[in-house]
N, C-alpha and C positions, 0 to 999 in steps of 0.2 A: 971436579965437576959439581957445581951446584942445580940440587933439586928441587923446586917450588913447590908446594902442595897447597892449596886450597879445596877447603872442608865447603860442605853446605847442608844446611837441614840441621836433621840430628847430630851428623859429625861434629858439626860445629859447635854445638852445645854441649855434645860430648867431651869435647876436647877445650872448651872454655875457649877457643882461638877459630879463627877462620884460615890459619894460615901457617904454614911453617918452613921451614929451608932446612936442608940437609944437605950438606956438604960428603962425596963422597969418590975414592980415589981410582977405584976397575969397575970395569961394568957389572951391572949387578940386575938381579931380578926384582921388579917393582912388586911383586907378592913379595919376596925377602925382606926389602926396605921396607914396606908398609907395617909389616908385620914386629919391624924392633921399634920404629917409628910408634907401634900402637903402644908400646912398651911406657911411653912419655903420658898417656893418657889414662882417666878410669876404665876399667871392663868392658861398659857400654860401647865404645868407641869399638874394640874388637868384636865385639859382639855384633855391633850395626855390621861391621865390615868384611866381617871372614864367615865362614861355617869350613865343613868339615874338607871342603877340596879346595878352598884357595879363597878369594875373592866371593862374596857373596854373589848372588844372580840379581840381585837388587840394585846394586849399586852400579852406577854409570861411570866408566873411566875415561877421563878426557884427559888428551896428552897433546901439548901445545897446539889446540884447536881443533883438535881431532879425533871424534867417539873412535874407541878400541874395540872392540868384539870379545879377542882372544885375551883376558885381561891376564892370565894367569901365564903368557906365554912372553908376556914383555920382559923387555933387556935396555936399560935404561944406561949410555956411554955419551951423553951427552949433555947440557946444560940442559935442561927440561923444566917444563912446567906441566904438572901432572893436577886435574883437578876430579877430587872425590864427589859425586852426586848421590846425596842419599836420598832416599822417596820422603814427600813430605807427608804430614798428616792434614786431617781436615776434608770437608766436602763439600 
């Protein structure tokens, strides 16, 4: 199963990429992936993304077109495209 992820914001700069693909074989929990996935990145990247229960409350999780709520409860056994929203700066 291939999983698409696009960054935006900070992620994306964080990550030097807007994008990445993760190949993966049982279903699995997208706070798991994300989290070896940040593994590829500097600091900041987990930093934007996680705190201490999962998924930060900042960040918006869109899963092939559709805001998540429970981001920490997803089960990813599909072909997906998962895209990370971080808050911008600026005013």
């Amino acid at each position: 199963m291939k999983i698409q992820f696009t960054f935006t914001s900070q992620l994306a700069i964080s990550a030097g990429t807007s994008s990445s693909e993760v190949t993966i074989e049982n279903e699995t929990r997208l706070v798991d992936l994300a989290k070896k996935l940040s593994e590829s990145y500097d600091s900041k990247f987990s930093e934007i993304l996680f705190n201490d229960d999962g998924f930060s409350s900042s960040i918006m999780v869109v899963i092939d077109g559709n805001q998540v709520h429970d981001k920490n409860a997803i089960v990813l056994n599909a072909d997906t495209d998962v895209m990370f929203i971080s808050p911008m700066a600026g005013g």
